[in-house]
N, C-alpha and C positions, 0 to 999 in steps of 0.2 A: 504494500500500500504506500502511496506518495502524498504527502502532503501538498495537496492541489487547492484547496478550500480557497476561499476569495476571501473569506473574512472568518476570525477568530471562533465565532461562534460554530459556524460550518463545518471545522474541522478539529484533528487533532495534533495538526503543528510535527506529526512525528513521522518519522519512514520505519513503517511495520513489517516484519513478516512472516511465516509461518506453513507447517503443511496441511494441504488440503488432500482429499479423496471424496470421489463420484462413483457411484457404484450404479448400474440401469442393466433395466430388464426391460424387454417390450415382445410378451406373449401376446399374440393373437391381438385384440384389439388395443388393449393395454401398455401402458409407459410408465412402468413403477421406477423408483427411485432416492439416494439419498445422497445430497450432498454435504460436506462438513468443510470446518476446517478452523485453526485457532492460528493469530494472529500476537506479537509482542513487538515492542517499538524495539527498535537499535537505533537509531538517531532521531535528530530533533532539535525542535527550540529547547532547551533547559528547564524556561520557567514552564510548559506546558507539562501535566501527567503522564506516566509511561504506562502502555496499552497493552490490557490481555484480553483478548476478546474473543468468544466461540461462536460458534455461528451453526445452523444446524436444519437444512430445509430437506424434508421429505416432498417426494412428488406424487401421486395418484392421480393419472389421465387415463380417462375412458373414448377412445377415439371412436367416432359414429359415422353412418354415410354425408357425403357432401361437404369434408371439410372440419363439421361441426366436433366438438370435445365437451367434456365437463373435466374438471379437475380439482383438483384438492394442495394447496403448496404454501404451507406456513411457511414464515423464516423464523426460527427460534434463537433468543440469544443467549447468553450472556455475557456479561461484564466484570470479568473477575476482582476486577480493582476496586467497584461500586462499594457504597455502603449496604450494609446490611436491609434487605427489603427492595434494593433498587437494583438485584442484579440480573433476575431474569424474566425475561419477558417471551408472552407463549400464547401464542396469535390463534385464531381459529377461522374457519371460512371455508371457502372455495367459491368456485364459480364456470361458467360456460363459455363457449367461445368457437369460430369458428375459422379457418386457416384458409385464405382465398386468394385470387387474383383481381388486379386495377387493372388492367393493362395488360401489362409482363410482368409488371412489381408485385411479388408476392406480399400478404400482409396476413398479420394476425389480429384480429377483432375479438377483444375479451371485454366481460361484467363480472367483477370480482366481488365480493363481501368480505372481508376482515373483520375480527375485534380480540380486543386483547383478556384473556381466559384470564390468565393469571400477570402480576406483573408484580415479582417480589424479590 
């Protein structure tokens, strides 16, 4: 990760990094999968906090005729450095969508739902 952010708020002023892993399946009409991966700053501004951070999204796609899907793809975090109560956050939802052409340009058309289950 690059400290790219445009203003203070935005970002975390550090350059992170860390290993990831993607693991996918796609039986029959289905697109299972999980991606992870935890992240630690090595450089930075000084005065900003240094970064441990997990990340953790499962996917559930049900692919249908014409394009169209529903799916399921929380991103789960957390924040290891947080205070206690503020470190993980655990999304719930899904939603639909369908996978088409403009033109030539391919596009994806999605209506998602999110909310936050737990956030502690």
């Amino acid at each position: 990760m690059a400290p790219t952010a445009t203003d203070t708020i935005l970002g975390q002023g550090k350059f992170s990094m860390g290993p990831s892993l993607v693991v996918l399946a796609q039986p029959h009409h289905w697109t299972l999968g999980v991606l992870t991966n935890n992240v630690w700053s090595v450089a930075g501004t000084g005065s900003r906090p240094s970064v441990n951070q997990f990340l953790l999204q499962y996917f559930i796609n049900y692919n249908m005729k014409k394009g169209w899907y529903i799916d399921i793809a929380p991103i789960i975090t957390a924040d290891w450095k947080a205070s206690s109560g503020n470190i993980w956050t655990v999304p719930f939802g899904g939603g639909a969508g369908r996978i088409m052409t403009l033109g030539k340009q391919p596009v994806n058309i999605t209506a998602q739902f999110n909310g936050n289950d737990v956030h502690s």
